[in-house]
DRENTOR-955370 format. One record per residue (C-alpha): x, y, z; residue in one letter. Coordinates in steps of 0.25 Angstrom, whole numbers, padded with zeros to 4 digits, always signed. Layout:
XYZA
...
END
This chain:
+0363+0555+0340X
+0375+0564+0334X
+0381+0570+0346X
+0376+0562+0357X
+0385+0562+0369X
+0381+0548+0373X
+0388+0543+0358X
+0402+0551+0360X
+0402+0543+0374X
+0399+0532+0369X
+0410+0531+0358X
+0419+0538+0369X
+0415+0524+0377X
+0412+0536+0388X
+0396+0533+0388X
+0391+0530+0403X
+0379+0525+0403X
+0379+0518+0387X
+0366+0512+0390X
+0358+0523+0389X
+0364+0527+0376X
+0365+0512+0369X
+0354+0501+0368X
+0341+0504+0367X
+0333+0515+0373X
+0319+0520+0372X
+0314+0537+0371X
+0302+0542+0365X
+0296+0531+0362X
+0307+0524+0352X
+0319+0515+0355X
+0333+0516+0352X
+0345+0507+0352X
+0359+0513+0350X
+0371+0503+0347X
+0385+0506+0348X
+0391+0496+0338X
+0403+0504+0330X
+0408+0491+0322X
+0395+0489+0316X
+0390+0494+0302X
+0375+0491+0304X
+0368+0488+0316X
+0352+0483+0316X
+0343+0480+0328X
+0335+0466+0329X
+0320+0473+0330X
+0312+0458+0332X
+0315+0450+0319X
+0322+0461+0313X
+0334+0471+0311X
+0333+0486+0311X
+0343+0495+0308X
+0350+0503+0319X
+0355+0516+0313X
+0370+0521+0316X
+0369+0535+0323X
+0384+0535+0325X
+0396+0533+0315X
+0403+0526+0327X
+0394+0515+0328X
+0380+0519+0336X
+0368+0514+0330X
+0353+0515+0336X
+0340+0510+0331X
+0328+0518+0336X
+0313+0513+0336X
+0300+0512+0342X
+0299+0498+0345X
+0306+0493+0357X
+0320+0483+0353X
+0321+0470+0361X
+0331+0470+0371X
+0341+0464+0371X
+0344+0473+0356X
+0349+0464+0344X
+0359+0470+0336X
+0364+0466+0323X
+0379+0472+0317X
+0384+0473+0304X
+0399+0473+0306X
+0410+0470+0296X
+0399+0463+0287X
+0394+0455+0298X
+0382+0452+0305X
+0382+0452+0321X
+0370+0453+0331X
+0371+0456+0342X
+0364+0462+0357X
+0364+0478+0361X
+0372+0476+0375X
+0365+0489+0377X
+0350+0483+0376X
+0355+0474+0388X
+0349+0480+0404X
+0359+0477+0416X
+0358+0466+0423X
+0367+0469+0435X
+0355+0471+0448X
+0353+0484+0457X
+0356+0473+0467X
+0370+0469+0464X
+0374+0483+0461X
+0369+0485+0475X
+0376+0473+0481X
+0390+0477+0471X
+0387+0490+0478X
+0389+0484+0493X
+0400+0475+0490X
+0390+0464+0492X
+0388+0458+0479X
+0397+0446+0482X
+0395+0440+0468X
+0399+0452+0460X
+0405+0445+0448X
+0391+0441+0446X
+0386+0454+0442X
+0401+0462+0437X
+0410+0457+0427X
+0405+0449+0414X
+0393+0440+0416X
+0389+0431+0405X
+0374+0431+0406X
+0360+0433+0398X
+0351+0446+0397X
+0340+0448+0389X
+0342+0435+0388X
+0357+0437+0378X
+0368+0431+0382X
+0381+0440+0387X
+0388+0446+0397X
+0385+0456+0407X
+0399+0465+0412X
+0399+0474+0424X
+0409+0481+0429X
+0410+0491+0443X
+0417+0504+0436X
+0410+0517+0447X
+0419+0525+0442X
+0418+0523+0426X
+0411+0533+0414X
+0410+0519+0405X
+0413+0506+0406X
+0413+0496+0394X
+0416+0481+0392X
+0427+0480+0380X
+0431+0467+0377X
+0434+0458+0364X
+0418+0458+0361X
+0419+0473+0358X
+0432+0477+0354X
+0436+0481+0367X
+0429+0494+0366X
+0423+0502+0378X
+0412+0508+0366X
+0405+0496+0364X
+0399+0489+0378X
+0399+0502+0387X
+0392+0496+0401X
+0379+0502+0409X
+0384+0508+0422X
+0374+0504+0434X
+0374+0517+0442X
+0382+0519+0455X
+0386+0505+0457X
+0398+0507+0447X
+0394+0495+0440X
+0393+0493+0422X
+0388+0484+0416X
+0384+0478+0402X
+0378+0466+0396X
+0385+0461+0382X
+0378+0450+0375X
+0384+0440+0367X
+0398+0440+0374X
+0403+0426+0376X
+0412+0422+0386X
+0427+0425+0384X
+0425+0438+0378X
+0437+0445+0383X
+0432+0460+0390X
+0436+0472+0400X
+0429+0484+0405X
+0433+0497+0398X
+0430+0509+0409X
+0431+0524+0406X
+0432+0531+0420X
+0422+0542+0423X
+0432+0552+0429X
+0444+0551+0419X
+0439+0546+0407X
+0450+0534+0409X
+0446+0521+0401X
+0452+0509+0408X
+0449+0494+0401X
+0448+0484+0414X
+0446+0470+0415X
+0434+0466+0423X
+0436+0464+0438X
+0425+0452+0438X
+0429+0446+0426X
+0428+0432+0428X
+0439+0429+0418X
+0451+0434+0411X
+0459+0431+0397X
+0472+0427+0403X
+0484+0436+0405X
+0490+0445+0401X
+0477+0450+0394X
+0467+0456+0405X
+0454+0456+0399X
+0442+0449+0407X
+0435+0438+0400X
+0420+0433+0401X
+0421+0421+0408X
+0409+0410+0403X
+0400+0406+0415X
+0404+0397+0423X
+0403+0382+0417X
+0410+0371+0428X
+0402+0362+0434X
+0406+0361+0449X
+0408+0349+0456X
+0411+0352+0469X
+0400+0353+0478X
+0404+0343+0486X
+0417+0350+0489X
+0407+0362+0491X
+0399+0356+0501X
+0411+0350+0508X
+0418+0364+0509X
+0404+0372+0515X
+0405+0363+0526X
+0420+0361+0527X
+0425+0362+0542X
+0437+0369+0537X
+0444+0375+0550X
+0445+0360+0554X
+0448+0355+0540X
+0461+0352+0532X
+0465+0364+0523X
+0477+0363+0516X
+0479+0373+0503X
+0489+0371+0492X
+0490+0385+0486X
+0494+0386+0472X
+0495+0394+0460X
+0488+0389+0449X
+0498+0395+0440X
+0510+0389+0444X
+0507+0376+0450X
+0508+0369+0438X
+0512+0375+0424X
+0513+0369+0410X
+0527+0366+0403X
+0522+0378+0394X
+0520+0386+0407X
+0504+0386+0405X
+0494+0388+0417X
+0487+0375+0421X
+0474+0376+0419X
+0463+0376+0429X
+0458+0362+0424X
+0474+0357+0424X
+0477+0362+0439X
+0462+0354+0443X
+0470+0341+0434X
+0484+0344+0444X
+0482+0351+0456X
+0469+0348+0460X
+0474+0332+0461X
+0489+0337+0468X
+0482+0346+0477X
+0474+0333+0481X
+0485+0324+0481X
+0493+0333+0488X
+0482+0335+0501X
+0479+0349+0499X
+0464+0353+0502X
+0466+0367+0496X
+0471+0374+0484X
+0473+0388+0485X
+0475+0396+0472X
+0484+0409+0469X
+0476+0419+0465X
+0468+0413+0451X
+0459+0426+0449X
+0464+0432+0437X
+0477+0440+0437X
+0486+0447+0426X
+0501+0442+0432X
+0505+0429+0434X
+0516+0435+0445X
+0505+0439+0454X
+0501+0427+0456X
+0486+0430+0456X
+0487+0440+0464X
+0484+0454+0457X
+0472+0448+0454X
+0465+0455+0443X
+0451+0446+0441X
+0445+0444+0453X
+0435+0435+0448X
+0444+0428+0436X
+0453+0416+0438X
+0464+0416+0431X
+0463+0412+0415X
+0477+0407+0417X
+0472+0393+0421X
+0459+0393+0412X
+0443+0397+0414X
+0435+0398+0426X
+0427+0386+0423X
+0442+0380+0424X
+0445+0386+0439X
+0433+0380+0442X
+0436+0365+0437X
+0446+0367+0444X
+0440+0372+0457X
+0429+0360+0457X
+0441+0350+0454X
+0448+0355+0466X
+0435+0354+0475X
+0431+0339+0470X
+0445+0335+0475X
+0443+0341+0488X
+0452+0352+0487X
+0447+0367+0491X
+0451+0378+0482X
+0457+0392+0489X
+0458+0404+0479X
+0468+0416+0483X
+0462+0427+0482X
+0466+0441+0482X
+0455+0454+0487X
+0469+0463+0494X
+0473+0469+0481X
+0473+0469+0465X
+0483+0473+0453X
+0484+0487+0447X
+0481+0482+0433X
+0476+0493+0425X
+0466+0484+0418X
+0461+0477+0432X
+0455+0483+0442X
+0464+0494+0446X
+0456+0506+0445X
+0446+0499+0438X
+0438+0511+0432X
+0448+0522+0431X
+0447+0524+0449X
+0452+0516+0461X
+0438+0506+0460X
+0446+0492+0466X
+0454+0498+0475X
+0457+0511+0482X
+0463+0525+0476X
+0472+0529+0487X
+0484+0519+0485X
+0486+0518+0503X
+0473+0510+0501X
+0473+0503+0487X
+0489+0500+0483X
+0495+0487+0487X
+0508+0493+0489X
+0515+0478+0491X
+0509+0474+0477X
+0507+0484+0468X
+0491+0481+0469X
+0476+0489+0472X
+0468+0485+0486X
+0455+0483+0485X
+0447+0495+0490X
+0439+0485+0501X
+0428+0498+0505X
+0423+0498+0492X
+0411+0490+0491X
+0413+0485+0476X
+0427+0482+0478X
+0423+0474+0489X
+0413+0468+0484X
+0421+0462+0470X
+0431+0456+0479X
+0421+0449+0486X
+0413+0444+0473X
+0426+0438+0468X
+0428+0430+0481X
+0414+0426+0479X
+0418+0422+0464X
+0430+0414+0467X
+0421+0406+0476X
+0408+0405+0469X
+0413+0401+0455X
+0427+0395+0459X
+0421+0387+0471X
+0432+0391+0477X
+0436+0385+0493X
+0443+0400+0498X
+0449+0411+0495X
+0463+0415+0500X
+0461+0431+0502X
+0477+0436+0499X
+0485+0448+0506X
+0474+0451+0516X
+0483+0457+0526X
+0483+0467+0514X
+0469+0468+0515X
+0467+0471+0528X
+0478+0482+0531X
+0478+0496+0526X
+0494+0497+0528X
+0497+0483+0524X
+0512+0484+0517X
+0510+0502+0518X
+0519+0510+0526X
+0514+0522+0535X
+0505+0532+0527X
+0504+0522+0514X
+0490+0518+0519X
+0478+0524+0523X
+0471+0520+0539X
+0456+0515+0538X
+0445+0523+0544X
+0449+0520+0559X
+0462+0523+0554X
+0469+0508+0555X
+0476+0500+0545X
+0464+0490+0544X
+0459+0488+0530X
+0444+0489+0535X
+0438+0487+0520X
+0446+0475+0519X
+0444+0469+0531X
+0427+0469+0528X
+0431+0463+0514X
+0438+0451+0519X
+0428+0448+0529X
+0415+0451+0519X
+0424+0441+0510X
+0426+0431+0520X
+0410+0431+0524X
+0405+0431+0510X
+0416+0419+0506X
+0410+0410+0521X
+0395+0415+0516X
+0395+0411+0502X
+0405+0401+0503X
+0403+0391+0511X
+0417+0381+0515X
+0425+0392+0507X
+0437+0398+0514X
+0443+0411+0514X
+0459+0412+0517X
+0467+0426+0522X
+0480+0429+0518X
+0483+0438+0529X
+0496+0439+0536X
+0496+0449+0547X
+0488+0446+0562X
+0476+0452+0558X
+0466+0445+0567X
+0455+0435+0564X
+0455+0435+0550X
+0451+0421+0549X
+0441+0424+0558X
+0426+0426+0556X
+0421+0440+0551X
+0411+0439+0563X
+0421+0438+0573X
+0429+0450+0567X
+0437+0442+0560X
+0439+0443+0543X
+0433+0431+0540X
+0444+0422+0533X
+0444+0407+0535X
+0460+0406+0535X
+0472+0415+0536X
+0484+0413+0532X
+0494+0411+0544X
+0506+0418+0536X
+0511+0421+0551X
+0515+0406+0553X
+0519+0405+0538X
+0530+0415+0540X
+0535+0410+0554X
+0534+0396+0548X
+0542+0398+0535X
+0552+0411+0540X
+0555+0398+0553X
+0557+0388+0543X
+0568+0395+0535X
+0576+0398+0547X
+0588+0386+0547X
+0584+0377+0557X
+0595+0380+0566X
+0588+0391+0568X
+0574+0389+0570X
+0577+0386+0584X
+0575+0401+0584X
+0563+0402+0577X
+0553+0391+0584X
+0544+0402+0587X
+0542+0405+0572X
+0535+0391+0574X
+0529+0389+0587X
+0524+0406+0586X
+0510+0403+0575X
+0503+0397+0587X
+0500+0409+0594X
+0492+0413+0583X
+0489+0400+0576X
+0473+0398+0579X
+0470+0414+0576X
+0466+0412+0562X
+0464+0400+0555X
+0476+0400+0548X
+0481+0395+0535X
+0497+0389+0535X
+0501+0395+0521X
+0513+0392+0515X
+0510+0399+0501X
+0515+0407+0488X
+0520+0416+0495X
+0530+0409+0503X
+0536+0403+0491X
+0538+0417+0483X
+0547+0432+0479X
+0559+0425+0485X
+0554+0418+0498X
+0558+0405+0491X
+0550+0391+0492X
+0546+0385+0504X
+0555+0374+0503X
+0567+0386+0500X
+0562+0393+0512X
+0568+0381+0519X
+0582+0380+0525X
+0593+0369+0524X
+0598+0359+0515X
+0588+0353+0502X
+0584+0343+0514X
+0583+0352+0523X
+0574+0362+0515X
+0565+0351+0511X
+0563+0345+0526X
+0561+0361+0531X
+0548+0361+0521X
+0542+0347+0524X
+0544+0352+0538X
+0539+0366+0535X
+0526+0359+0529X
+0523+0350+0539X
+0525+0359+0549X
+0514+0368+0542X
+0505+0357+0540X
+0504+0351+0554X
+0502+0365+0559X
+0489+0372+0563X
+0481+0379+0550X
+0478+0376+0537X
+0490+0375+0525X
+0492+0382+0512X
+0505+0378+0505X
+0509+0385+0491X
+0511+0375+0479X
+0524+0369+0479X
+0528+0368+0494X
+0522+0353+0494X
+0534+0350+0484X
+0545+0360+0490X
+0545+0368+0477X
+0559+0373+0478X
+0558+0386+0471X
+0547+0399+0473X
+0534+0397+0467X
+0535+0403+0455X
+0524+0409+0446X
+0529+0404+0432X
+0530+0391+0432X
+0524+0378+0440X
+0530+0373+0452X
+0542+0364+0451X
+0534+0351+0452X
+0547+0345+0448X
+0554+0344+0459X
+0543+0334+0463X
+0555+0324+0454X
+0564+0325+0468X
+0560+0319+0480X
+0561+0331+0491X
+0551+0338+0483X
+0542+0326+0482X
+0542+0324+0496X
+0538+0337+0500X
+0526+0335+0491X
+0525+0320+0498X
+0525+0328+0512X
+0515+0339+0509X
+0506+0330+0504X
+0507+0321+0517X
+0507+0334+0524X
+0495+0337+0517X
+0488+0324+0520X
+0492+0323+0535X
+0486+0338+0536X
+0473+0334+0529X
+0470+0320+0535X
+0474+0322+0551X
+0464+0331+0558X
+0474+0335+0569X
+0481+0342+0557X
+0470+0351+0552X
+0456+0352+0561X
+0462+0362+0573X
+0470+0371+0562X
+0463+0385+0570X
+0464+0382+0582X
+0472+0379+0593X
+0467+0366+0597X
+0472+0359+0584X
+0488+0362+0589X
+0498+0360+0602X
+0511+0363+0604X
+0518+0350+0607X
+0533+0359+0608X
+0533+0373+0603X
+0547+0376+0610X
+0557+0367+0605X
+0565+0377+0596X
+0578+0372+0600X
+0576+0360+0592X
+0566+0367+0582X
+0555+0358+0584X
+0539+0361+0585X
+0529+0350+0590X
+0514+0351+0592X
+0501+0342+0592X
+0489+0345+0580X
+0477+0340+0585X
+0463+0337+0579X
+0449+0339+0586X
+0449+0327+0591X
+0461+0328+0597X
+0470+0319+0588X
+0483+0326+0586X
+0495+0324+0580X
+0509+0328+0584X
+0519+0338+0574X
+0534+0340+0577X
+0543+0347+0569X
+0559+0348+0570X
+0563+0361+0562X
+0577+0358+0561X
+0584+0346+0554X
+0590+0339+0568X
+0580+0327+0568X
+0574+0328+0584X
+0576+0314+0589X
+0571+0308+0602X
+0559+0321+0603X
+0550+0322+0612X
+0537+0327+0611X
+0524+0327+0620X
+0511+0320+0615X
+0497+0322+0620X
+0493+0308+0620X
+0501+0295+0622X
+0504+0285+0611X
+0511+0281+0597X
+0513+0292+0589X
+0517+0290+0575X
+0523+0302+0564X
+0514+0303+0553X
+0520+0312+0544X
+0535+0316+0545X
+0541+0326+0536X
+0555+0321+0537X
+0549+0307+0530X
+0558+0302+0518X
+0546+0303+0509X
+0545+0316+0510X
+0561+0319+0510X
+0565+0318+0524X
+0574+0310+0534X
+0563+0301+0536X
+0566+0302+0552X
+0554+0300+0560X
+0546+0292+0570X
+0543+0281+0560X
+0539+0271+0574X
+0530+0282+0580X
+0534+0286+0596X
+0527+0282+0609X
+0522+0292+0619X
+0531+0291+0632X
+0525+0296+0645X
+0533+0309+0645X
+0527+0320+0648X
+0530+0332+0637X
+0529+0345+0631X
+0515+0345+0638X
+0511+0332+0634X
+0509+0318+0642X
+0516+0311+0633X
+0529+0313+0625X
+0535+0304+0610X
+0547+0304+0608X
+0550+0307+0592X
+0562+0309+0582X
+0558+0322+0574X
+0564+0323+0561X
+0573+0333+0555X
+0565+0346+0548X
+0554+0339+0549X
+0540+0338+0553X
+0533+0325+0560X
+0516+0321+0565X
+0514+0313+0572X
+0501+0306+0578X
+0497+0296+0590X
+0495+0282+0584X
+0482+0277+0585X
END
């Protein structure tokens, strides 16, 4: 053996293909089994009932065992090291079990359940127990698990490279879960050695260590078929969908600052959720992340939660707690770009694998962050195994796709000659646009009831659309058009607002293109745009009336509603990652009428079918006045599919609107049933307590007229008695 080439590479931790020097081999008749093992003194191999020696050929720690007779596979090994007896399996005795068929399908981008094959899988061969790892490295000489198991060493576990699919792999018997491990990759080109997490690791030790963890299979017993069925067959364009989006974070902290767990938020939130009348909860980001300030944002385990709120098994309690109280689960999830951690997925194995070499196609310039190279097929196909993950293992209801206007456009946020035209020499990302819609076909195909959610703020068309029709496939978008004319008109003083009324009445002209979403989220509450109730002009009462006004004006309007944790209690101050909302100030009674109002507000939404069946389109909603800016008042009629309807009027200023007059379709008693300016929610209490009779007045279109007292700042429905 002296001078073999293969033994310098191998103690180099350059050897390519180490399975054709280690394990065990047949030439000539004989049989051979070579064994790196440098830490031990003796080594012998379990021959039937017995132990034979294995001879050491190298000083550095090779040994090998020659013979006629054939040795069982898996090898058994017994190790004399420091005086101690160990036994153990020859890895290198062990054949792949990674198919021709999902290499091929990994190949294609097709293999939409990727993290069943790459990453660490607990498993049996040869009937041992142990975990397979596989890793995509195209570009690498060598690539080796190290982890606490082997002294983190890149000599020990070199893996088996599967030809032209890019793929590694190696089986490790006898690890049990927890072991902590990474992959250690030497690049081909520049000899580089780069240790990096694994992008499919399921699990990670929590920050600010970064090495990837092997999770234990799955172990909870889910209860939620019902709410499973329920969902596959869930009319949901005509249903109640109203999301409470919360980081799990910063919801709720300790008095020592600790997380809540996973099984703690299912004990608080789940039954404030439902007491509240959400049907949603929408997480931040949970995959796992290295910087609490992102958010969840530069997510760097695509298929990890977080192992700040606990184990997998835990997110999922949580998940099946949610469900059997009949609240959906919404995930954030983010495919437009990814951190430039040196140990995560930036040029994974010493080249530009994730994302793309030239910087006009793979910089976010905005957010100092990689994009996604969408063309290539492998890169595709992992962002699409974790959405599959998320909502095969997690049960999850939806995911919210984030920044997909980034996704979509070449130039987004790059000036002239910062970014490079597609083929036909547009701006359109045309690799993006075939992910979103191969996500969106693969999430309706496989996941029945389950929702997908676009961030998307510019007019891009028909992106909640069907992919057949053109369209990109999303359920919902995100009407951030209405959101900024809503909030930039509400923080006008209301002397001005005459000024403004077409900030209002201008949504309509768009308002059935896309079945939108009415978000009020995170980022309306952050880097210095102040809380929603800050936002609001005026006096203390006049600030806290402009937000029950602003909710129910959002709430009585056409689309489904997202509102960020903390603008049901008119949280004064920005949200802020390090700390819990101020649940205090839930002691003083404005804040606890706000709370009062959007659970009421929630409730009305939810129980009153004029409210919520004709969201998308334009039968559910008619003006009754759009053009009454002098006074700053907006009126119009929500109506049901059976033609129930109820009236909404609103009075932006704080001049209450006596002796109004408003057109009704049909005549009778009509009676207020919700009134933001009530004094159980912190108002004037000045309302239409009696109810008001139709007269005979022809007006604003209608047969029939009332004639009502609309409150100051303030928001009123009213339906026709029965």
């Amino acid at each position: 053996m002296k001078g073999n080439p293969r033994i310098k590479s191998l103690l180099q931790a350059r050897l390519h293909d180490p399975f054709a020097f280690l394990g065990t081999h047949q030439a000539n008749g004989s049989w051979t089994v070579r064994v790196f093992a440098p830490f031990s003194e003796k080594l012998w191999l379990q021959m039937g009932d017995g132990w034979e020696d294995m001879q050491k050929t190298d000083p550095h720690g090779l040994f090998e065992w020659c013979g006629r007779e054939a040795p069982p596979a898996p090898c058994r090994l017994r190790h004399l090291q420091n005086g101690i007896l160990k036994t153990s399996h020859d890895p290198y005795s062990f054949p792949s079990t990674i198919s021709e068929h999902d290499l091929f399908l990994f190949g294609e981008g097709r293999l939409y359940q990727g993290y069943r094959m790459l990453g660490a899988q607990p498993m049996e061969s040869l009937g041992i127990a142990g975990v397979r790892f596989a890793v995509w490295a195209p570009n690498a000489e060598r690539v080796s698990v190290v982890g606490d198991f082997n002294y983190w060493d890149g000599r020990f576990h070199p893996m088996r490279s599967l030809g032209s699919s890019g793929v590694w792999e190696i089986f490790i018997p006898g690890l049990p879960p927890g072991s902590l491990y990474k992959f250690e990759i030497r690049n081909r080109h520049s000899g580089q050695i780069l240790v990096k997490a694994d992008p499919y690791a399921r699990e990670f030790e929590l920050r600010p260590n970064t090495a990837a963890r092997i999770a234990a299979p799955a172990g909870h017993a889910w209860q939620d078929s019902a709410w499973l069925e329920k969902r596959k067959n869930l009319d949901w364009l005509h249903a109640p969908f109203n999301i409470y989006e919360i980081h799990a974070g910063s919801w709720r902290r300790h008095p020592d600052g600790r997380f809540y767990t996973w099984r703690e938020l299912a004990e608080s939130l789940v039954p404030y959720v439902k007491e509240m009348g959400y049907t949603h909860i929408e997480l931040l980001p949970i995959s796992e992340h290295p910087l609490d300030e992102s958010w969840g944002y530069q997510t760097t385990g695509y298929f990890a939660p977080t192992s700040r709120h606990g184990t997998p098994d835990e997110l999922r309690a949580f998940v099946d707690a949610c469900h059997q109280a009949d609240i959906g689960v919404i995930l954030d999830w983010v495919p437009a770009h990814f951190p430039q951690d040196a140990w995560a997925l930036a040029r994974y194995d010493g080249t530009a694998l994730y994302e793309h070499e030239d910087p006009r196609l793979g910089l976010h310039i905005d957010w100092g962050t990689h994009i996604f190279n969408f063309g290539r097929h492998e890169v595709k196909g992992f962002l699409l195994s974790s959405a599959h993950y998320w909502l095969e293992e997690f049960h999850l209801d939806g995911l919210r796709v984030d920044a997909v206007a980034s996704m979509l456009y070449l130039d987004y946020s790059r000036k002239a000659g910062e970014w490079l035209p597609n083929k036909y020499g547009g701006r359109e990302n045309l690799e993006a646009i075939e992910f979103l819609r191969q996500l969106n076909i693969m999430v309706h195909d496989e996941f029945p009831g389950a929702l997908t959610f676009a961030e998307e703020s510019t007019s891009w068309p028909m992106v909640s659309r069907p992919v057949y029709l053109g369209g990109l496939g999303f359920s919902m978008k995100w009407n951030m058009g209405w959101m900024n004319d809503t909030l930039t008109y509400m923080q006008n003083d209301p002397v001005h607002r005459r000024y403004h009324h077409n900030e209002l009445t201008f949504g309509q002209l768009y308002a059935y293109t896309e079945n939108f979403v009415l978000p009020f989220s995170h980022d309306e509450v952050v880097h210095g745009k102040r809380s929603l109730l800050d936002k609001m002009p005026g006096d203390g009462w006049q600030k806290f009336a402009n937000l029950r006004l602003l909710l129910t004006y959002q709430m009585t309007y056409p689309g489904k509603k997202l509102n960020f944790m903390g603008n049901e209690i008119a949280q004064g101050r920005e949200w802020r990652i390090g700390g819990e909302l101020d649940w205090w100030l839930l002691e003083r009674k404005q804040h606890q009428g706000m709370k009062s109002l959007s659970r009421d507000l929630n409730r009305l939404y939810h129980d009153l079918p004029a409210l919520h069946q004709l969201d998308f389109t334009s039968d559910g909603f008619a003006w009754i006045d759009c053009h009454d800016a002098d006074q700053s008042v907006l009126s119009y009629l929500r109506r049901d599919r059976n033609g129930a309807f109820v009236a909404v009027i609103l009075n932006f200023t704080p001049v209450p609107r006596r002796g109004y007059r408003i057109g009704v379709p049909r005549p009778g008693l009509y009676r207020e049933i919700f009134n933001s300016d009530s004094l159980y929610y912190g108002g004037s209490n000045l309302g239409n307590g009696e109810g008001a009779a139709t007269e005979s007045t022809p007006w604003m279109g209608h047969p029939h007229s009332i004639v009502i007292t609309v409150p100051p700042l303030a928001g009123i429905v009213l339906a026709l008695a029965e």
